[in-house]
C-alpha positions as CSV (number, residue, x, y, z in Angstrom):
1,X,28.6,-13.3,-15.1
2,X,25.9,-15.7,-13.5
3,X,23.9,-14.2,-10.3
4,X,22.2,-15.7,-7.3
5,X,19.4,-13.9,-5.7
6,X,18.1,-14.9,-2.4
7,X,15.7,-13.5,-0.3
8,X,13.9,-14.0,2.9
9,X,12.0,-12.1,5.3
10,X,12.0,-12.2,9.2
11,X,8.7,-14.5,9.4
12,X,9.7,-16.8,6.6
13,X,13.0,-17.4,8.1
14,X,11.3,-18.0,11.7
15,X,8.3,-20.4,9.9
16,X,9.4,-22.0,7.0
17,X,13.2,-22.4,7.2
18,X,14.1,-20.5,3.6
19,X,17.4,-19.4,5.1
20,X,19.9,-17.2,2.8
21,X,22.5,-20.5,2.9
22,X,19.9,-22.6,2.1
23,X,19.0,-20.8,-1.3
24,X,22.2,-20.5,-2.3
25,X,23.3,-23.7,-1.8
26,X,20.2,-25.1,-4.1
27,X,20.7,-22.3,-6.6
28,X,24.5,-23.8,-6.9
29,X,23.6,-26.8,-6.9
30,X,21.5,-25.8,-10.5
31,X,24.9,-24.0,-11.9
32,X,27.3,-26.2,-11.0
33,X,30.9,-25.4,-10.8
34,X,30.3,-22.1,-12.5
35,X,30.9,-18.8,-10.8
36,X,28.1,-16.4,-9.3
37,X,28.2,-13.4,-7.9
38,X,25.5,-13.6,-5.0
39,X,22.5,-11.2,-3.9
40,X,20.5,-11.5,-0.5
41,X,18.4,-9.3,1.0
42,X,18.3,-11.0,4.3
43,X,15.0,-9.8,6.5
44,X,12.9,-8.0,3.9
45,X,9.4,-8.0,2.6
46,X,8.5,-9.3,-1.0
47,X,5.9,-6.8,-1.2
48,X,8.6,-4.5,-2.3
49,X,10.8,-3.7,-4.8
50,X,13.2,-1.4,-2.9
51,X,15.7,-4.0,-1.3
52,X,19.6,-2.9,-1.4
53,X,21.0,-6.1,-2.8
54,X,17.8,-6.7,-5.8
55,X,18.2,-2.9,-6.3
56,X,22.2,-3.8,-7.2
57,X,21.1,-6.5,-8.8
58,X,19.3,-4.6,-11.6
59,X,21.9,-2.0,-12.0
60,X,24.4,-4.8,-12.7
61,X,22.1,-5.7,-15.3
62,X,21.9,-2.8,-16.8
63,X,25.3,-1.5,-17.3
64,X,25.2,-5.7,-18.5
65,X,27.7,-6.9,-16.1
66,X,25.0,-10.2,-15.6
67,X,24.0,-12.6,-18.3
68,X,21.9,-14.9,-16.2
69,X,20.3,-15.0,-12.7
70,X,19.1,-17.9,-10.6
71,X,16.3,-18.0,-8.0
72,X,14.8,-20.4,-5.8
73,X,11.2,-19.8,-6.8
74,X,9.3,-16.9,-8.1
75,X,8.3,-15.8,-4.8
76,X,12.2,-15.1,-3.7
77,X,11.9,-12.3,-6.3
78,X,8.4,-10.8,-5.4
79,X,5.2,-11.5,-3.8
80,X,3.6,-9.6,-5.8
81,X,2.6,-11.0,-9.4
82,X,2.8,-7.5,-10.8
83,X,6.3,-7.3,-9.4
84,X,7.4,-10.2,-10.8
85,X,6.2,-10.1,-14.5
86,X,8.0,-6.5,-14.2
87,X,11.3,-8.2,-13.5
88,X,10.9,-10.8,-15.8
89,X,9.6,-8.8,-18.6
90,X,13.0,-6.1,-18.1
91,X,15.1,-8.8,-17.4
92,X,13.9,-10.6,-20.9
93,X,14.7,-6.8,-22.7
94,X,18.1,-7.3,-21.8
95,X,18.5,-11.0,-23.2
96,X,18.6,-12.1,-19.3
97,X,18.2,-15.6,-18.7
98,X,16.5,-16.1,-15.5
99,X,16.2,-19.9,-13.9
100,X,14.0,-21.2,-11.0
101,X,15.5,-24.2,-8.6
102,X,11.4,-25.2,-8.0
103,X,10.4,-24.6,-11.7
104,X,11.9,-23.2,-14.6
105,X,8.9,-22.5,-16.9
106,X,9.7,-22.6,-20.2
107,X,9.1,-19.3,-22.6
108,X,5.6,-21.0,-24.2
109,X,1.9,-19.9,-23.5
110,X,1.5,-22.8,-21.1
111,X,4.6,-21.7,-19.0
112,X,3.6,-18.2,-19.2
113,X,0.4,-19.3,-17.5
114,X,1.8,-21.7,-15.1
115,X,4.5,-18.7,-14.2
116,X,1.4,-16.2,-13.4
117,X,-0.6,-18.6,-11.4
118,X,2.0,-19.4,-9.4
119,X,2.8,-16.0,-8.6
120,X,-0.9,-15.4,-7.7
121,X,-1.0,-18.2,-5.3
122,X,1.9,-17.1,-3.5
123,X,0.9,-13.2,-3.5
124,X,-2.8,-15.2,-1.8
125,X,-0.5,-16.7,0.5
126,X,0.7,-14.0,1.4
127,X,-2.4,-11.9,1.8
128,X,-3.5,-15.2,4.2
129,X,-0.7,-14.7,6.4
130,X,-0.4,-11.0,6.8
131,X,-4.6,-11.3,7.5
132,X,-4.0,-14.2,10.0
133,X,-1.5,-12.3,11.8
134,X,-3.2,-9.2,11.9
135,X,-6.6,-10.7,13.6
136,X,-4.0,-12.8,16.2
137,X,-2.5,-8.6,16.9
138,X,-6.3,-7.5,17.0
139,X,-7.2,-10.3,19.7
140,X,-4.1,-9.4,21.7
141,X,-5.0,-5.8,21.9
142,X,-8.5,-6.4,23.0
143,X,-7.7,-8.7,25.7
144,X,-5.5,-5.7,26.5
145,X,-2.1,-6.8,25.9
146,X,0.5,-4.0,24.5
147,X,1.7,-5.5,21.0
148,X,5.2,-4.3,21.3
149,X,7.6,-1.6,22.3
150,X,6.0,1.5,20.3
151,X,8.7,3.8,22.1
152,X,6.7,6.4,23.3
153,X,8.4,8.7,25.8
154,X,7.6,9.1,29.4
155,X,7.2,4.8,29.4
156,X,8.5,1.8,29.0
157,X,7.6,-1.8,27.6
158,X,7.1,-4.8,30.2
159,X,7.5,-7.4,27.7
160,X,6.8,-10.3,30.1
161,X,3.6,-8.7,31.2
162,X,2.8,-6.7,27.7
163,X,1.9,-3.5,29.3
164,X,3.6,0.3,29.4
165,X,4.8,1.4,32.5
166,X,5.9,4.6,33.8
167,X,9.8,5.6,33.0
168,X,10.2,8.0,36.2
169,X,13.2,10.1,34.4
170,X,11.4,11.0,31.1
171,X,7.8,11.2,33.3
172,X,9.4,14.1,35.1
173,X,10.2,15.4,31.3
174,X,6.3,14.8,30.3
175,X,5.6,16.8,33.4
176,X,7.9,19.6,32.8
177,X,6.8,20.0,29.2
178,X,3.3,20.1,29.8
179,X,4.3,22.7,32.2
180,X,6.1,24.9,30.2
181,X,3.5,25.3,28.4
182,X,0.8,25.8,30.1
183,X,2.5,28.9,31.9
184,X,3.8,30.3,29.0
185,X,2.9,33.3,26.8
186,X,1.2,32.6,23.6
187,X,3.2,31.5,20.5
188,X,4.3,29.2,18.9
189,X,8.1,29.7,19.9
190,X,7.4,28.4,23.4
191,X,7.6,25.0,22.0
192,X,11.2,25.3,19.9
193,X,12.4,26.8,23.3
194,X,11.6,23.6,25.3
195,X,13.8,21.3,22.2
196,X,16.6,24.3,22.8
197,X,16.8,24.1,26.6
198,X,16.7,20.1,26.8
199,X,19.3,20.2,24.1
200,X,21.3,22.1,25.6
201,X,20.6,20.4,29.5
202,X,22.1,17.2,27.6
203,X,18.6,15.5,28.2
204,X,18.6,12.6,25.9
205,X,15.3,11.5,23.6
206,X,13.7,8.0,23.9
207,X,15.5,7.3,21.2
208,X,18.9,8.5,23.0
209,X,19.2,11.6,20.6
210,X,21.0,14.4,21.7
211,X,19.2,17.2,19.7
212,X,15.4,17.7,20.5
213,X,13.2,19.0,17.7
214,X,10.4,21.3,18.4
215,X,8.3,18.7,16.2
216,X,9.4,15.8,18.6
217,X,7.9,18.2,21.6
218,X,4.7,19.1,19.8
219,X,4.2,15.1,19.1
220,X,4.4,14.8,23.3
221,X,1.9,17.7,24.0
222,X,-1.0,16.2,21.6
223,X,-0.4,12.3,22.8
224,X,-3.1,11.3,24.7
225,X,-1.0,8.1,26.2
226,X,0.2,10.5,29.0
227,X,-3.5,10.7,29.9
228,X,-3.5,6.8,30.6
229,X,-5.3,6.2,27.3
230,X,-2.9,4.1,25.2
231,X,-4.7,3.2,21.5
232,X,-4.0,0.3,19.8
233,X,-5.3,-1.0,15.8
234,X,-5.1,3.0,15.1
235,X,-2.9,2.6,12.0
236,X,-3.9,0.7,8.5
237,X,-0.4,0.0,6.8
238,X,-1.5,-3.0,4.5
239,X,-2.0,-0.8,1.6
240,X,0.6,1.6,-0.2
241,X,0.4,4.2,2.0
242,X,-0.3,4.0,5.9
243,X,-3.8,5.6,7.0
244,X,-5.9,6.3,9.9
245,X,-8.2,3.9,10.9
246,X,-12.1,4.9,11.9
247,X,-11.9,5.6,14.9
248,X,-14.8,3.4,16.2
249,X,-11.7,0.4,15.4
250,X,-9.2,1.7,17.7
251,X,-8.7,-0.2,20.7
252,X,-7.9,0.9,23.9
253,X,-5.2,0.1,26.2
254,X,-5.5,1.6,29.7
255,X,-2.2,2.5,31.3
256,X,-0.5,4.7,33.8
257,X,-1.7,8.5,33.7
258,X,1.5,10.8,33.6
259,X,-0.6,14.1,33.0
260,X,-3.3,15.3,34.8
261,X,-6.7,15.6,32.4
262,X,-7.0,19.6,33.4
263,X,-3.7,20.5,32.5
264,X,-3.8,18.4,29.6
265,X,-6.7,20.1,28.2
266,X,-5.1,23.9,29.2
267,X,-1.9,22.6,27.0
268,X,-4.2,22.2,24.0
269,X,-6.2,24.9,24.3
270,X,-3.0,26.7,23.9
271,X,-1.8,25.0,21.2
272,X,-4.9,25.5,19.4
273,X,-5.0,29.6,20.0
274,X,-1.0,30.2,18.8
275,X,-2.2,27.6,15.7
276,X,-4.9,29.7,15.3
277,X,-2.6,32.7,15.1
């Protein structure tokens, strides 16, 4: 059986047109009248190899249910060279055939080469895009626009004037948390009491959750945005694994104060001594 694979992300689909329908209908164009069994992954990065539909793709292949696939180009599959030189090279294994609409580089030294290069210029691409977009978010933040809805309890996101603003209902929840706290007795089960009792009083999370973990409360009694200081270019996800950034790069985002700076710093004092213990 012939395959199809198609892939687009949500920027690419929003810049550059490469819709799912479109793919398809040029990679069927290159089979013919011949029947294929089609995989998209519609709104996911090609800096990955973990998308549902290329991830079915490949077991297909290898319980060899698929004799040849066809792509659009070398970037539908990866935009990553490494990432594509792995597919090709376990797809080749298997006796896959595996056909390009824009380029279908013959199995020869020179098409070899013109099959890396091409994937090198695309993973650049790439790398130009994700750094152009990333200074246009960084110039945004220090003119001290809010980027998005980051979800953060207690407020919510005024897209037309990019700022937080305070959520009355779940301020009250800040409040009483903070609270709590602060009046309790030392340890550490003060805090899985808070989830219990709004858990059981039905109060929902920002997320609309019904169940509160005590981790979701410890996150709201270290955040700092309830003292009306909101920080933005904090996180580094370009590589592998997401990291903190120095913190002379975070940018700062005044907005409304929910907790008063005193009782904010009584909270973590007592969070630091039942840590401590």
């Amino acid at each position: 059986m012939i395959a199809i694979y198609a892939r687009v992300s949500t920027e690419e689909q929003a810049k550059h047109g490469f819709s799912i329908p479109a793919q398809i209908r040029e990679c069927q164009n290159l089979i013919g009248h011949r029947q294929a069994l089609v995989f998209s992954d519609q709104g996911v990065s090609g800096e990955t190899l973990i998308r549902p539909a290329l991830e079915e793709l490949r077991q297909r292949i290898e319980v060899g249910e698929i004799s040849a696939v066809y792509c659009l180009d070398p970037d539908r599959l990866s935009r990553k060279l490494l990432h594509q030189l792995l597919l090709t090279e376990e797809w080749e294994r298997k006796g896959i055939a595996l056909h390009f609409v824009h380029g279908d580089y013959k199995k020869t030294p020179e098409g070899n080469l013109f099959y890396a290069l091409r994937g090198a210029i695309s993973e650049f691409e790439k790398a130009k895009i994700t750094e152009r977009m990333c200074r246009g978010r960084r110039e945004k933040a220090r003119q001290g626009r809010v980027l998005r809805d980051f979800q953060i309890y207690g407020y919510d996101f005024d897209s037309q004037h990019e700022q937080l603003i305070i959520n009355g209902r779940e301020a009250q929840t800040v409040q009483r948390i903070f609270h709590s706290i602060a009046t309790a007795k030392p340890g550490m089960e003060s805090i899985s009491a808070i989830a219990r009792t709004l858990t059981r009083e039905g109060v929902p999370t920002k997320r609309g959750a019904k169940i509160w973990h005590r981790q979701v409360v410890r996150q709201i009694l270290s955040n700092r945005t309830y003292l009306g200081e909101f920080y933005q270019n904090k996180w580094d996800a370009s590589g592998a694994r997401v990291r903190l950034r120095p913190r002379a790069e975070w940018i700062l985002i005044p907005c409304p104060r929910i907790i008063d700076p005193q009782l904010f710093g009584e909270v973590q004092e007592v969070l630091s001594v039942n840590s401590r213990s």
